[in-house]
C-alpha positions as CSV (number, residue, x, y, z in Angstrom):
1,X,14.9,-114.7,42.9
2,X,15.2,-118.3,42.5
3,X,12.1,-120.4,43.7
4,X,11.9,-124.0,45.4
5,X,9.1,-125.9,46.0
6,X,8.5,-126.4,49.7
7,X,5.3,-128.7,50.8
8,X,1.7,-127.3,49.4
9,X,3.4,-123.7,49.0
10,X,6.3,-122.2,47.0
11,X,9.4,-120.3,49.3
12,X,11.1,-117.7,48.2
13,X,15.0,-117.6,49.1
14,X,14.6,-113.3,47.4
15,X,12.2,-112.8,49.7
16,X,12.7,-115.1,52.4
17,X,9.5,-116.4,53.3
18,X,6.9,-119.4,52.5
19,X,3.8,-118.3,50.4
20,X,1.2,-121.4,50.4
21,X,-0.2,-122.0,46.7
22,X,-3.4,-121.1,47.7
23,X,-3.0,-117.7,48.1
24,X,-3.6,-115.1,45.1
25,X,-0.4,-113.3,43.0
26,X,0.8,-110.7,45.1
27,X,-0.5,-107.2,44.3
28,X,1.4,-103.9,44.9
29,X,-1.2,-102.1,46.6
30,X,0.9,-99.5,48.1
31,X,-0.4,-96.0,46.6
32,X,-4.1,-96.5,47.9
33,X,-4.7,-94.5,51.1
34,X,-7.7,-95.8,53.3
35,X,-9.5,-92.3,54.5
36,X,-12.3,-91.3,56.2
37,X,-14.1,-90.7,52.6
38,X,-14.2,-93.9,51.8
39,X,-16.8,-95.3,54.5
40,X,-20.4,-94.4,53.5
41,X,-19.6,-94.9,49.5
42,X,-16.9,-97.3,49.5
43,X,-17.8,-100.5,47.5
44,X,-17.3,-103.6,49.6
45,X,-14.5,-106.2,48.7
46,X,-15.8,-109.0,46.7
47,X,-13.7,-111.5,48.7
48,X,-13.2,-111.4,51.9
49,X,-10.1,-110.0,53.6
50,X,-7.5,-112.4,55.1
51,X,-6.6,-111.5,58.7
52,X,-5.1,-112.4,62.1
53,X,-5.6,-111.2,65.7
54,X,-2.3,-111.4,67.7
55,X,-3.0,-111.6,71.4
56,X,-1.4,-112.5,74.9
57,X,-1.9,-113.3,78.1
58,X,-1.3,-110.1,79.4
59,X,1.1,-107.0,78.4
60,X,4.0,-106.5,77.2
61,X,4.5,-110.2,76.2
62,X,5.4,-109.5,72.2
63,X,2.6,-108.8,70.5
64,X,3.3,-105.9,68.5
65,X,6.9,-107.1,67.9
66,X,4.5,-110.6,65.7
67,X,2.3,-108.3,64.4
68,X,4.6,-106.2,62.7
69,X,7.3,-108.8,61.5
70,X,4.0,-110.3,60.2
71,X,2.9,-107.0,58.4
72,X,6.5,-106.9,57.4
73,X,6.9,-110.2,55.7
74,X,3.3,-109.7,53.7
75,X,4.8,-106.9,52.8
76,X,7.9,-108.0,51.6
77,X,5.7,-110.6,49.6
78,X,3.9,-108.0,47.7
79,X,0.4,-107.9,49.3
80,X,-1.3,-104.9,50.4
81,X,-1.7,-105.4,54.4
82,X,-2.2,-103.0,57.5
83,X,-2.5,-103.3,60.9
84,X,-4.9,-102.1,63.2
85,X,-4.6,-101.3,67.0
86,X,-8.5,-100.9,68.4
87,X,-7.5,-99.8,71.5
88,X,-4.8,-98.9,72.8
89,X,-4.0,-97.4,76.8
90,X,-0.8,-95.4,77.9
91,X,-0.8,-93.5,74.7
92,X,1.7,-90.6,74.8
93,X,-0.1,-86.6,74.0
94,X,1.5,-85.3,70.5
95,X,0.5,-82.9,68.2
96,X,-1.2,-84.6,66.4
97,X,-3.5,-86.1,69.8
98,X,-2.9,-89.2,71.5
99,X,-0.7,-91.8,69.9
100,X,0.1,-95.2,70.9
101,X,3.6,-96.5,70.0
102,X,2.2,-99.7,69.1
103,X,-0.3,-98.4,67.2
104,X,2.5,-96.3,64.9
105,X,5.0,-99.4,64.4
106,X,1.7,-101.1,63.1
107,X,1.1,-98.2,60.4
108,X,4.2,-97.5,59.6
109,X,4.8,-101.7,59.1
110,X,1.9,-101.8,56.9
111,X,2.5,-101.7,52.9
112,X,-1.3,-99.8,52.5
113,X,-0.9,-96.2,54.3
114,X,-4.0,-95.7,56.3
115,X,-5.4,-92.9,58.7
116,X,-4.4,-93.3,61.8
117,X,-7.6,-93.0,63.5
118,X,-8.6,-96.0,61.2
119,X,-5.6,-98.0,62.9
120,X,-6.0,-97.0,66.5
121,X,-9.8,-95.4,67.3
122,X,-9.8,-95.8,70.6
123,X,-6.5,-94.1,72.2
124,X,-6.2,-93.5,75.8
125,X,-3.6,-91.7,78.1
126,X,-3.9,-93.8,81.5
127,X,-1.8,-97.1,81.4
128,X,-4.8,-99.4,82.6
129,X,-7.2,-101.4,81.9
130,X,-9.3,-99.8,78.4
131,X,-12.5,-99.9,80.4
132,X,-11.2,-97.9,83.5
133,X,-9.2,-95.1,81.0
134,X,-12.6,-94.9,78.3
135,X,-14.9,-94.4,81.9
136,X,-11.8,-91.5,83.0
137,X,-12.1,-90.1,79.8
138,X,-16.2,-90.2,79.7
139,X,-16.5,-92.7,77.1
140,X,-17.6,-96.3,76.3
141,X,-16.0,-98.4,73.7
142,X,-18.8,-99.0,71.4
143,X,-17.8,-102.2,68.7
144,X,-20.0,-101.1,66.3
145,X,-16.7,-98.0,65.9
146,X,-14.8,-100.1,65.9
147,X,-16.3,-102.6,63.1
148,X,-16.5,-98.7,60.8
149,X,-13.0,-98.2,61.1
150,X,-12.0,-102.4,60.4
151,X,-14.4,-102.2,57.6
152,X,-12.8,-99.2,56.0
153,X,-9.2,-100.7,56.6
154,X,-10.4,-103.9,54.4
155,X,-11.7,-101.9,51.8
156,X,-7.4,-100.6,50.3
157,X,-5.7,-104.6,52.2
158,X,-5.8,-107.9,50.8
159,X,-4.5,-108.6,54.6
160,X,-5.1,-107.1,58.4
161,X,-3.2,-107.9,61.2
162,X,-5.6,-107.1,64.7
163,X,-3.6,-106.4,67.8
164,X,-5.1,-107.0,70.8
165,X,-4.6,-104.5,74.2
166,X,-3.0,-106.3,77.2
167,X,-3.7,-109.7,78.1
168,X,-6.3,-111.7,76.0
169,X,-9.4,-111.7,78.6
170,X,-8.9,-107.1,79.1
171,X,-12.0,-105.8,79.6
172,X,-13.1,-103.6,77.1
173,X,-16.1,-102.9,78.1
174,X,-18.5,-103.7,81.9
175,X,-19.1,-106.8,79.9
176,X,-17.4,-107.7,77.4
177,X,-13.7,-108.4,76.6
């Protein structure tokens, strides 16, 4: 489509959003799939990956509606982005084990097709707090998981979008949020 000049970056009226200069060409990206074979031996992305976390001050305030119409337009661009969803509370029992709604817009948002335990490790069926449903279900939410399954998300995306769980301050864990 046709191209004007806009500032320090270049908008596209096709596909109707503002790419800054400084940003690489985009690459279709699209066929990879991000699986659990690719931790251990995966080589490590010589630049770093591009990212946001989306959060709130509490629930149901819009963040999954930013973080996929931001997935969407990278997509749209051309770059290969997902989203992840760490944790994730009030997640609905399927055949497939427990699933978050957010969690699934994310993936199916994102233009790299990846696991869905990569996008949302920690899923929980109580609707509270992550700390309160991880100690119902016998667990603690260890970071170090989660830093396995953000690592092997940046391995297949030139972009992640992180979406936070409730309100920014959640506990996550006794100490930490």
């Amino acid at each position: 489509g046709l191209r004007a000049r806009v500032g320090a970056g270049i908008w596209s009226k096709a596909d109707r959003c503002w790419v800054p200069r400084s940003h690489p060409a985009p690459r279709y990206r699209t066929e990879q799939k991000v699986s659990a074979e690719w931790g251990a031996g995966a080589q490590r992305r010589r630049e770093p990956v591009r990212g946001w976390f989306v959060t709130g001050t509490d629930t149901a305030v819009g963040k999954t509606a930013i973080a996929a119409g931001m997935l969407w337009a990278l997509a749209r661009a051309g770059y290969a982005c997902v989203g992840m969803k760490p944790v994730a509370s009030g997640c609905v029992d399927s055949t497939h084990g427990l699933r978050s709604a957010d969690a699934e817009l994310l993936q199916a948002t994102s233009s790299v097709k990846a696991d869905y335990r990569d996008v949302n490790p920690y899923a929980f069926a109580p609707a509270i707090a992550p700390h309160l449903a991880a100690r119902a279900a016998g667990i603690e939410i260890a970071f170090a998981t989660v830093r396995q399954h953000f690592d092997r998300l940046c391995v297949a995306a030139d972009y992640l979008v992180v979406e936070g769980v409730g309100g920014w301050q959640v506990p996550l864990t006794a100490d930490r949020t």
